[in-house]
N, C-alpha and C positions, 0 to 999 in steps of 0.2 A: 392525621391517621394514615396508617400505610396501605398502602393499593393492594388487591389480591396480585394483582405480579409482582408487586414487592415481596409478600410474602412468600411466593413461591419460590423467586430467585433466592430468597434466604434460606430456604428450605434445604433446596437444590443445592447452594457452596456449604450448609452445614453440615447436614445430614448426610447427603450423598457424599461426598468431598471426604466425611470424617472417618468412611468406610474403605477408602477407594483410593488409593495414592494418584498422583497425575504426574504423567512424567510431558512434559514439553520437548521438541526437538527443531531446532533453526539451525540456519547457518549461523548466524552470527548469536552470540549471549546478551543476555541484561546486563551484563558487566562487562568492563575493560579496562586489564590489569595492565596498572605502571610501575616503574622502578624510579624512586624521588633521585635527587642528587645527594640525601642523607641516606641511601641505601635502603631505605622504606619503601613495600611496597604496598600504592593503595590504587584504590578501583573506583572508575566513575560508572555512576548508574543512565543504562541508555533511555533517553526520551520518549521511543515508543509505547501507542497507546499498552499496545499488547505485552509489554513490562507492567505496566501499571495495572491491568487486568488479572495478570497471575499473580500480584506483588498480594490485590486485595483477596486472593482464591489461598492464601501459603497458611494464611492462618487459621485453618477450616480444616489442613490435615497436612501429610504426606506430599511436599508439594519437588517437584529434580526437574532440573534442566541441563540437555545437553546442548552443545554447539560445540562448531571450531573453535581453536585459538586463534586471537587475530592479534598477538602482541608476544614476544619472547617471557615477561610475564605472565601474560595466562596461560604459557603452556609449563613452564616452572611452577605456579600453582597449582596445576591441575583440577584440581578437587574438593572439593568440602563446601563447607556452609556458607550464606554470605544474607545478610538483614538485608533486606529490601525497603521497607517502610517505619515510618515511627511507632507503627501498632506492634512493633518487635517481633512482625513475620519473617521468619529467613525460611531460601530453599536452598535443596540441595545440588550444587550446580557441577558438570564433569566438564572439562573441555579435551576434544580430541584433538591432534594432532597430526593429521596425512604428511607423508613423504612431501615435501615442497611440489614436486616434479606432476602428485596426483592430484595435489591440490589445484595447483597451475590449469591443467588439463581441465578440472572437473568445473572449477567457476571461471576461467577469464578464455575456456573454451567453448564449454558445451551451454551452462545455465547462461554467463555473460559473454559474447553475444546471444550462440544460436538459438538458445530455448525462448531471453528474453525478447529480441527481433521477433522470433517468429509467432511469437503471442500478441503483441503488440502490431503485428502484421507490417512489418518496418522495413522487410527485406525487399529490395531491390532487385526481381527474383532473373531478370535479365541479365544480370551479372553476379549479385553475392543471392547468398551466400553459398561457398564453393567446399566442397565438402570432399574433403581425400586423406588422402593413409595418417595424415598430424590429426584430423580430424574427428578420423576413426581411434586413434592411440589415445587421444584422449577419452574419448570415451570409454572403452575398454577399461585401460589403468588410470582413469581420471575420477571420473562422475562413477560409472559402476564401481570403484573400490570405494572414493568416499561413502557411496550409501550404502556398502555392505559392513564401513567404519559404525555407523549411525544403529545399523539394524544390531550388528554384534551388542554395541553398549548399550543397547536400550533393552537387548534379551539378558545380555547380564543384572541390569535391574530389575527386570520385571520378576526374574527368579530369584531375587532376594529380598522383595518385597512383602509384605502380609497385604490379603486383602487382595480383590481383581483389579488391577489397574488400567487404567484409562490414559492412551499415547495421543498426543497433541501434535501432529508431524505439520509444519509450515512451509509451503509456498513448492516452486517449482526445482530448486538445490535436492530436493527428495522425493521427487517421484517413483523412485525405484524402490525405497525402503518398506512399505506394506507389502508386497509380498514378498519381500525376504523375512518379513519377521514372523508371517504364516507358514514360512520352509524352515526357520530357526525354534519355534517353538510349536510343542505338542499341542494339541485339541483344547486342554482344560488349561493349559498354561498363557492360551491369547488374551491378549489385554484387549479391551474395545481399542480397535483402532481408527482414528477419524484422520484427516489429510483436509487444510485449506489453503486455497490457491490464490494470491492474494494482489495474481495479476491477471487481466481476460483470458478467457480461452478461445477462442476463434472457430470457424465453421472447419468442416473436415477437409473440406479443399485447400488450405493452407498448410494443413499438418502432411498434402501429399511431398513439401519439401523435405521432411524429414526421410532418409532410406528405411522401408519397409521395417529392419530387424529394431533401429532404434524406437520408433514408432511404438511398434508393438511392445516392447519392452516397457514402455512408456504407462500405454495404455493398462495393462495387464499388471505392472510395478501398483498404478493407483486401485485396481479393482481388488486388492489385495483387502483393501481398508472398508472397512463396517460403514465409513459416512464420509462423502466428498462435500466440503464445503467451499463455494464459489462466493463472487461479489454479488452476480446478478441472477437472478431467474434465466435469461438471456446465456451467460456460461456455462449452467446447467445445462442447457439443451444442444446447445453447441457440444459441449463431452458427451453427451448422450450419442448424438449424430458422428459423433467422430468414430466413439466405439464400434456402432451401429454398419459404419463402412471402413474401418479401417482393423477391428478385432476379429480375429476368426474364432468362431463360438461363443462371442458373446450374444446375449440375449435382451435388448433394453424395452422396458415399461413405461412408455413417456408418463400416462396418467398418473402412475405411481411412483416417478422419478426413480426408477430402481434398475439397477445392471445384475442379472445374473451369468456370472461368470465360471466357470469350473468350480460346478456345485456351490458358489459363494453369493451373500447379495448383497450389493452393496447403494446406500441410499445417495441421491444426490439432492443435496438442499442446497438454496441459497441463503446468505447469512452475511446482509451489507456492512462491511466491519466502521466505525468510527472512532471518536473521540474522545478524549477522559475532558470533562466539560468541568470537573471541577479543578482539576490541575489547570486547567487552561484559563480559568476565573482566578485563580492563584497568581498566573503569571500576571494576566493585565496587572496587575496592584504592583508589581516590581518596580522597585526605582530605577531600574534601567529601562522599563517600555514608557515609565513617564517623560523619562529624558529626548527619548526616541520619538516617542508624540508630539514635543513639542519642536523637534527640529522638523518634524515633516507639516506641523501647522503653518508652521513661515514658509515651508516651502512651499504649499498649498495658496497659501494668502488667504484671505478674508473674502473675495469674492467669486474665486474658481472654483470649481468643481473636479472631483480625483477620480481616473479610473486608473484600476490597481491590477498588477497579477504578479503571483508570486510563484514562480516554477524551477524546476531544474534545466540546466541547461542541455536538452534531450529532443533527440526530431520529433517525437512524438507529442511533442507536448504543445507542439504547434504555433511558437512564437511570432515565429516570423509574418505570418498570414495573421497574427494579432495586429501587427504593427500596419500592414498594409491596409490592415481593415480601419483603421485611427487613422490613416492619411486618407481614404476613400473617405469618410464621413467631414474631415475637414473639408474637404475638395464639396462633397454633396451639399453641405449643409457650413456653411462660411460665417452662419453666426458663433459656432462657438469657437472658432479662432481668440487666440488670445482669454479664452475663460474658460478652459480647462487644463487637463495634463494628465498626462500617461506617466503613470510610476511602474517600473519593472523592477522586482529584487529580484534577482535570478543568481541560480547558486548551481555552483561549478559541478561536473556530472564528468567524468571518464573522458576530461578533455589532454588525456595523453593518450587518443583515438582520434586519428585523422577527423572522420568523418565527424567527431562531436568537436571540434576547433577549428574545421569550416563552416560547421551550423554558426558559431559562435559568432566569426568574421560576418559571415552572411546577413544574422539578424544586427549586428552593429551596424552593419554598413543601412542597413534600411532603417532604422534609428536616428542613421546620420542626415538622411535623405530628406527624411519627415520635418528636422530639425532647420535643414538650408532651405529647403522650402519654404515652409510655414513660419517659423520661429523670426521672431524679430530680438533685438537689444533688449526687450524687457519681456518677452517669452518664451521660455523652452517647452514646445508642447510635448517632447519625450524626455525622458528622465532614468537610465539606467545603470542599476546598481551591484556590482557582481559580488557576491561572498554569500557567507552563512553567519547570519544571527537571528536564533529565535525568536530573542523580545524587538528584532527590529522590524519582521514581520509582523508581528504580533500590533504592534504601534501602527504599522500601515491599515492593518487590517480594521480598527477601530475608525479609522478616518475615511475611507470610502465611500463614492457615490454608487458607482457599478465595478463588479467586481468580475473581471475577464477570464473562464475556464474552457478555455475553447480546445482544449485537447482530440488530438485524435483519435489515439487509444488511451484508456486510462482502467486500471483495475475497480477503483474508487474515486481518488481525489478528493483528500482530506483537507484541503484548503476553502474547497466550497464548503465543507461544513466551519472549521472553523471561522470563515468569514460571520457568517451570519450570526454566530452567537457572542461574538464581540461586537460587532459594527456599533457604532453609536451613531448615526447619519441615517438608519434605516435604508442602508443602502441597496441596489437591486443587482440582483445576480443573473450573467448571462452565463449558459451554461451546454455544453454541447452535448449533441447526443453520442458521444464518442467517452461518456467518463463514465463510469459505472455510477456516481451520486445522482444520475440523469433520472435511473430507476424512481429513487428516493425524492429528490426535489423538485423534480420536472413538470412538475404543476404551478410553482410557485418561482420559478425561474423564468427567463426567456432565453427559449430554445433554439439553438441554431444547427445547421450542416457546420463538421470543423472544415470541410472545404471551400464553403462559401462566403468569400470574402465580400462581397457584397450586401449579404443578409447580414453578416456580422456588422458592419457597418453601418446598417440600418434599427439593427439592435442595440447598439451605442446609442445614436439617436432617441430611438424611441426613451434607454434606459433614464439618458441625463436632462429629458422632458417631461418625464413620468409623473404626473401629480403627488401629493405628498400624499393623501389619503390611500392612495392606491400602493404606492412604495411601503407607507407603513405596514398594511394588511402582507403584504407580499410577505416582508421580514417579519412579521409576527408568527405568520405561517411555518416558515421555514425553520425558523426556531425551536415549535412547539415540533414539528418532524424530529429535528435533531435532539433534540433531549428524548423522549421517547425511545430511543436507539441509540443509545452509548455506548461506548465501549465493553462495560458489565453486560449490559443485555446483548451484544454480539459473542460475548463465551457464554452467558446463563444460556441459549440459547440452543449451544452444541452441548453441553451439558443436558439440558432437559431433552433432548433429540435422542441422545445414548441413554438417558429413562424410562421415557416410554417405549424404543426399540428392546427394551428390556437387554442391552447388551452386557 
């Protein structure tokens, strides 16, 4: 029988959805156009949850997405239709094209590094990040042009649309673009506009590294938008506080989570994004993660026990103080020498950036450490794997005893969740207070400082100790969290938000 929230979210993508076109806005698209060597051109459909979220919203009405082009075919495509799923949903998708020079500027200056740095609070603030007239260029004819690219094409469609529509604007690449689309379009012509942010936002003290004009710009670009959607409750308050000392005239409601800005109000929710749980039940079955399974079973052996993490190669994500904290706990605790092992898939991240291919050297070399140490002729207690394949994390993730997310900063971190709904081990998840899932699982994990190497250590222990009754309940728990909150019910969610706001 279906649940009253079932029926509601069905309500919600039918009914509302069949009135109401949705236009989506990211940097990057659900697709990415190739040209074969027979002169055909075809397109792979991208991974993310948030593809497969709109993929299942297209067939319920009106469904356009814009993004850059990220291949000389998608930008010789430009435009039209494109199927998304077997249920014969297609949207309608535009890709723009900025001047090389703005694009440059706009993402590998302003959004990657300085916006993503300094939300993740990564900056080094004694020396970087240094901010001068390249700095400022980009910004100007970078980041401000592309999101007046973004604002233009999305006023173009909203005024050839039937029906009010409702703008989906993604992550920090468009901070700017909600009020420009309140200056591009008249009173009756505004679509609900909502904005989510889908990395931390940080307390207001950090945003003073930002020069006052971008700041503001910032601030003022997002109060444009009818609903800010964050990771954590935690994000909400921190944008609140930031506006609060960093906007001039703004006015914030903490009770109400509300910003009123130049006559505007705008809501700030939180809305924990995750996982398509049934595509991810799809993958295990693949005969490629059975193959993968069973090569990490021999590696594993018959009598060890696995702890796992699977990360980008990024300071943030705090590898390296993983690995220190696996040689602490051997050092502490000398029985499980030789009966266990540290698996790392770590997958390459902006390593033509000095600073991310010293990280790299750095956690290799402390890998290698753990290894001369500890490891004998018939033990490798570390184990690390560098590339990208999905079914081969996928395969790791099924085999797990403790599962390592010890990040410093983290928006979400979707690997905690998909851990636990694959593991077949019931395995136990340590989990920092540094990842926005900490919100969400943090009862049913063991919680660590990402600084402290020592507790982390101590948490390994505990983890590969843990009784089986107690580890089962743990992973039943976390489980029955993550299904509860999937993917669909992270958009049914800002969907019913712009209902009852009656926007």
């Amino acid at each position: 029988m279906q649940s009253v929230k079932d029926k509601q979210a069905d309500s919600i993508r039918s009914d509302f959805l069949a009135k109401r076109p949705l236009i989506i806005a990211s940097n990057r698209g659900p697709v990415t156009f190739e040209n074969t060597e027979t002169g055909e051109v075809r397109f792979e459909r991208g991974t993310g949850g948030l593809v497969t979220a709109v993929s299942s919203l297209a067939q319920f009405g009106d469904t356009r997405w814009i993004a850059c082009a990220r291949t000389e075919a998608d930008a010789a495509w430009h435009e039209g239709h494109i199927p998304l799923s077997e249920n014969q949903s297609e949207l309608w998708l535009e890709f723009l094209f900025p001047e090389p020079h703005a694009y440059e500027g706009y993402y590998n200056t302003i959004a990657n590094p300085l916006l993503w740095f300094l939300q993740h609070s990564m900056w080094d603030i004694s020396r970087t990040p240094i901010i001068n007239r390249a700095t400022w260029e980009a910004w100007e004819n970078g980041y401000v042009e592309v999101n007046r690219l973004f604002a233009e094409a999305i006023t173009r469609q909203v005024k050839t649309l039937q029906g009010h529509a409702i703008v989906m604007l993604q992550d920090y690449h468009l901070y700017l673009v909600p009020r420009m689309l309140r200056q591009l379009l008249r009173p009756r012509e505004r679509p609900a506009i909502l904005h989510f942010t889908h990395i931390p936002w940080p307390g207001p003290e950090y945003w003073r590294i930002l020069p006052p004009a971008m700041r503001q710009s910032i601030l003022a670009g997002l109060a444009g938008a009818d609903i800010l959607g964050f990771q954590t409750r935690g994000d909400g308050l921190n944008f609140l506080r930031t506006c609060q000392t960093h906007l001039p005239g703004a006015h914030v409601k903490y009770d109400l989570g509300r910003l009123w800005y130049h006559n505007h109000a705008t809501y700030i929710r939180d809305y924990p994004i995750s996982i398509d749980i049934h595509a991810l039940q799809e993958t295990t079955e693949l005969t490629e993660v059975t193959n993968e399974r069973a090569r990490f079973q021999k590696f594993i052996g018959d009598d060890s026990q696995l702890i796992l993490r699977i990360d980008r190669i990024e300071p943030s994500k705090n590898i390296l103080r993983g690995f220190q904290a696996f040689g602490e706990m051997l050092e502490l605790y000398p029985e499980h020498q030789g009966n266990v092992k540290f698996l790392a898939l770590l997958v390459p991240s902006r390593l033509d950036v000095e600073e991310y291919q010293n990280y790299l050297d750095e956690l290799m070399a402390a890998a290698g450490r753990i290894n001369v140490n500890f490891g004998t002729s018939e033990w490798e207690p570390v184990r690390v794997m560098v590339g990208e394949s999905y079914p081969r994390a996928i395969a790791a993730l099924q085999l797990y005893d403790v599962l390592l997310v010890n990040s410093i900063a983290d928006g979400m971190n979707l690997v905690a969740k998909e851990g636990p709904m694959v593991n077949q081990r019931n395995g136990v998840l340590i989990l920092s207070e540094g990842t926005g899932a900490y919100e969400q699982l943090g009862e049913e994990a063991l919680v660590i400082s990402p600084c402290d190497v020592y507790a982390t250590a101590q948490a390994l222990h505990q983890a590969l100790t843990m009784p089986f009754e107690e580890r089962h309940n743990h992973a039943m728990q976390l489980r029955t969290v993550i299904e509860q909150d999937d993917i669909l019910a992270w958009l049914d969610k800002q969907l019913l938000a712009v209902a009852e706001l009656k926007l």
